[in-house]
C-alpha angles and dihedrals in degrees: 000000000000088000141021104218118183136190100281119079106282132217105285102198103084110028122157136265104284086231103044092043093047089051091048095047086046084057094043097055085052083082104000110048100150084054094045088055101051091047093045089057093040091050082047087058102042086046087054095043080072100024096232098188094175099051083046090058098050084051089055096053087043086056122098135207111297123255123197089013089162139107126016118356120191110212150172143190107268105212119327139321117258150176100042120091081237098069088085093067102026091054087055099047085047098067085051093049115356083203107195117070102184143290138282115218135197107204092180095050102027102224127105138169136214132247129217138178107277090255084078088082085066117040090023098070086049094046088046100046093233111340107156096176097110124109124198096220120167093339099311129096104235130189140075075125121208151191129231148201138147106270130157110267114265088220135061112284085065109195139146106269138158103265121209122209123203097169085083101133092221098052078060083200110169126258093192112151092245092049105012092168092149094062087049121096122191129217118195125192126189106240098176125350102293104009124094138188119204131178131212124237132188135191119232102182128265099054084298115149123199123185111213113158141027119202137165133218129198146184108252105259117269093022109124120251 
């Protein structure tokens, strides 16, 4: 390896190549998965501490289709949100509360859900205007529901990703303009076993995409896989 990365926030002046870094992490997790896990995390968040938006999109078409997308999923915003006249204030409120925490998945059954701090059950109804979906269940908010299946990505790059739709009528998530999760829909790659990078997509009317997010999940380390 060309850097030993480990679970803290590393230097961010001198990463490595997306590419080369993604091959060499690829390698490591042949004998080392649990290693692999952890520096693949800690490269995600390098790569957000300067949002380097260019480096996370290499990493997506390098990605391939998820395996064992299924349970628990810690996760975390990679870099800032863009591309909605609301970043500005979400990026700031974010350093305050990141909010969301990850997402649960079902792979049998091909539904999932999102968790967020408990402070969600506060702002998020008057965000929202009037969403009443989330659960307080063992200390985290859960709920913006969603369905999902394997589909070819509807940006470039275009691979062939899990796709998560929250526009489902029975999930009734909102589509306000300030939170218009209904009109999102979320792609997610495997980077290394266990780690996953996802992107975040908004419709904007008229067959218009906007990416606006980038995010990563992961299996707690030292869960099987």
């Amino acid at each position: 390896m060309t850097a030993d990365l480990k679970d803290v926030d590393p230097p961010t002046e001198h990463l490595p190549n997306a590419a080369v870094m993604l091959d060499e992490l690829r390698a490591l997790a042949e004998h080392s998965p649990t290693r692999a896990r952890t520096e693949t995390w800690s490269y995600l968040r390098a790569l957000g501490s300067r949002d380097d938006r260019d480096a996370l999109s290499q990493l997506f078409g390098a990605g391939v289709e998820p395996r064992d997308l299924d349970g628990k999923l810690e996760g975390r915003i990679v870099g800032k949100l863009f591309g909605i006249p609301e970043a500005l204030l979400a990026n700031q409120l974010m350093k305050i509360d990141p909010t969301w925490r990850g997402k649960s998945f079902d792979l049998a059954a091909g539904t999932g859900l999102n968790r967020l701090s408990p402070i969600a059950l506060l702002a998020m109804p008057l965000v929202t205007f009037g969403y009443l979906g989330l659960r307080m269940v063992r200390g985290e908010a859960e709920g913006f529901h969603f369905h999902h299946r394997v589909d070819q990505g509807l940006i470039e790059p275009r691979v062939t990703v899990r796709a998560l739709d929250y526009g489902v009528p029975q999930h009734k998530n909102p589509g306000v303009r300030t939170f218009p999760i209904r009109k999102t829909r979320d792609e997610i790659v495997e980077l290394t076993p266990g780690v996953y990078l996802g992107r975040a997509l908004l419709f904007t009317g008229a067959e218009k995409i906007r990416l606006i997010a980038y995010f990563a999940l992961r299996h707690p380390v030292g869960s099987p896989l």
